[in-house]
N, C-alpha and C positions, 0 to 999 in steps of 0.2 A: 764861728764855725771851726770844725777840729781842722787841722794841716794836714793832708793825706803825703807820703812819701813815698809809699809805693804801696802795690796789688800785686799778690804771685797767685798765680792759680794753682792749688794744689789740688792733683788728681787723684780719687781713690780709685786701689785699682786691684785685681787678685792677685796679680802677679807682679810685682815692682822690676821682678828679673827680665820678663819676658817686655816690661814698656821700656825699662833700659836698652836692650838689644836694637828695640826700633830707632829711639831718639837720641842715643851716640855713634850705631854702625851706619842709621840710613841719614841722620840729620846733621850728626857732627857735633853733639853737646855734649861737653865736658861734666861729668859728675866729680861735684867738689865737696858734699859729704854723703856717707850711707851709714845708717842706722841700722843695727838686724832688731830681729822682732825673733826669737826663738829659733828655729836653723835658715831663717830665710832673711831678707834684707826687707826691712819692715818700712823703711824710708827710705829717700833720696833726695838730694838736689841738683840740676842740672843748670850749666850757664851756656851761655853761646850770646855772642854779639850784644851782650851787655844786657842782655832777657836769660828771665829765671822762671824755672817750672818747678814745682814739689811733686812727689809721686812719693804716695803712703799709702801701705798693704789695707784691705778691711779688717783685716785683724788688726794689727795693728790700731788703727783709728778703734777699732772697740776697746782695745785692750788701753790705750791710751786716754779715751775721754767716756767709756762705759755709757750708762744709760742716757748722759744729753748727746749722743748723737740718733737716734733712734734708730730706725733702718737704713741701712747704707745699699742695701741691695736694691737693682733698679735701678741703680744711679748713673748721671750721666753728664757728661759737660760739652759744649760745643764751644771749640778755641777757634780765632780768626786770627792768623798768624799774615802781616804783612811782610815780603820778601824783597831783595832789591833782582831778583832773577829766576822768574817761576820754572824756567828751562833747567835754570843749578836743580832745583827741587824736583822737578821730573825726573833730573837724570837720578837723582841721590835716591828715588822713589823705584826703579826701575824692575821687572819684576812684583814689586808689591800690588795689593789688589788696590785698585783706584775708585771710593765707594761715589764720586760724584768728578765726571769727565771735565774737561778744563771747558771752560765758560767764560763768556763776557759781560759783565751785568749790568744795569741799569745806573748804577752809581760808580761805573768807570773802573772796573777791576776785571783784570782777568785772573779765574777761579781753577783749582782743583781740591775736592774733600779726599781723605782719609779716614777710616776707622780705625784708629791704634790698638793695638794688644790689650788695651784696660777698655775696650768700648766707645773710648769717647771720639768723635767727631772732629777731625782738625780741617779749615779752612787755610789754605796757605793763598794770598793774594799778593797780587804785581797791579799797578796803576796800569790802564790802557792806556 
């Protein structure tokens, strides 16, 4: 069986600039390289607490891998981000729209969703 060493989720997304502003002003991740794509930032990579996120424009992603990527529109990803303080994340949230209220679930988490700037769906969870 292969080694796996690691999994980054990279997000496509219309605007690289506008997921940036969410995930370094409200979250606190540090961008450690950006790529432009024509006069805009075509890529990114962002770290924090030893987790890493990619965020790549649709253009880009076309202009980079052309016809094997097919449609990228419609697209969407849902992240489950575990936390050691969903209160830090509340407050770092505050202001922002909160697409699913904080919850207790059945497998022992308590929950709040987000819908980030690119569409996609964050879970941030704390252990009950």
């Amino acid at each position: 069986m292969p080694d796996f060493r690691k999994i980054t989720t990279v997000l496509a997304v219309d605007s690289v600039e506008a997921s940036l502003d969410f995930w370094q002003r409200r979250l606190g991740f540090e961008v450690t390289v950006t790529v432009p794509h024509e006069d805009h930032v075509g890529f990114a990579i962002l770290a924090r607490d030893g987790t890493e996120l990619m965020l790549q424009s649709v253009a880009s992603i076309r202009a980079d891998l052309g016809g094997v990527t097919g449609e990228v529109h419609g697209r969407s990803a849902a992240l489950f981000i575990e936390v050691a303080s969903l209160e830090a994340v509340e407050q770092a949230l505050a202001g922002y729209p909160i697409a699913m209220p904080r919850r207790t679930t059945f497998y022992g988490m308590h929950e709040i969703g987000v819908r980030e700037p690119g569409g996609h769906f964050v879970v941030f969870a704390q252990p009950a």
